[in-house]
C-alpha positions as CSV (number, residue, x, y, z in Angstrom):
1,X,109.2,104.4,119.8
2,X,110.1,101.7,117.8
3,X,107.9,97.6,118.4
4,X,111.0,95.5,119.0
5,X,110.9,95.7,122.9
6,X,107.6,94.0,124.6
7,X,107.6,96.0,127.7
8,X,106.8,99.1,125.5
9,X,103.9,97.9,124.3
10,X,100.6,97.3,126.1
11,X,96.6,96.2,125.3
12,X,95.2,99.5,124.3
13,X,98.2,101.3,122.4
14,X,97.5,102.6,118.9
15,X,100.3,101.4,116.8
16,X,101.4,100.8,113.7
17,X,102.3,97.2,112.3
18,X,103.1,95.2,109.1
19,X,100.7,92.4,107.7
20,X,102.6,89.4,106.5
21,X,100.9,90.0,103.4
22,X,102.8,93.6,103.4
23,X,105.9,92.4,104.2
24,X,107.4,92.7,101.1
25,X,106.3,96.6,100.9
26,X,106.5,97.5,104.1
27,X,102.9,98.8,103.9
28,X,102.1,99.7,107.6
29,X,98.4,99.0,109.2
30,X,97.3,101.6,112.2
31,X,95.3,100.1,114.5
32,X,94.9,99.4,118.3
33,X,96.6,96.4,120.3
34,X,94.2,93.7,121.7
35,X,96.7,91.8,123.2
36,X,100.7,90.7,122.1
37,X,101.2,87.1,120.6
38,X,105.6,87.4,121.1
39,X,106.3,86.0,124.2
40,X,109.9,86.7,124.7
41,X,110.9,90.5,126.0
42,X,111.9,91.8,122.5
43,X,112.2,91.2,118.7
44,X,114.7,92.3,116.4
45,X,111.5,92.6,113.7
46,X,109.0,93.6,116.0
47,X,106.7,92.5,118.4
48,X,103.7,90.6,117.0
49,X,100.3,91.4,117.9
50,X,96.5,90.9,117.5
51,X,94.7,94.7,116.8
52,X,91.2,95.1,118.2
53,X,89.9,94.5,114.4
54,X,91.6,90.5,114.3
55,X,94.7,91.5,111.9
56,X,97.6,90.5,113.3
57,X,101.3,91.5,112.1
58,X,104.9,92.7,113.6
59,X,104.7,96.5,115.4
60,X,106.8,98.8,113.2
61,X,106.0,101.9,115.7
62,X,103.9,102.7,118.7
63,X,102.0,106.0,118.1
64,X,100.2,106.7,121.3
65,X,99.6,105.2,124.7
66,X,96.0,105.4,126.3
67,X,97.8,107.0,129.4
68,X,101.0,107.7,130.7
69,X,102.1,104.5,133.0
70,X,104.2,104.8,136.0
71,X,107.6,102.9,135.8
């Protein structure tokens, strides 16, 4: 699933973003979601968020959830 929508992405998720610094490339960074810095319900360039290692950057793609959530 792709990282424009908030509600798709939680603390936890392993996901793929872009660095500012990658931008340009579109080098992706895998990592897992400490907690979401975009406040509004979606982005048209992704959702930015902090990873559990301190980088933060737009999600490009959300590769796995910790457990499957109820809706």
């Amino acid at each position: 699933m792709d990282g424009t929508v908030r509600a798709d992405i939680h603390p936890g998720d392993t996901v793929e973003i872009v660095l500012k610094a990658d931008q340009a490339s579109g080098k992706t960074t895998r990592g897992v979601v400490k907690s979401i810095l975009t406040k509004s319900p979606n982005h048209p360039r992704g959702i930015k968020v902090q990873l559990a290692d301190g980088q933060i950057g737009r999600v490009r793609m959300v590769v796995s959830m910790p457990r499957m959530r109820s809706i």
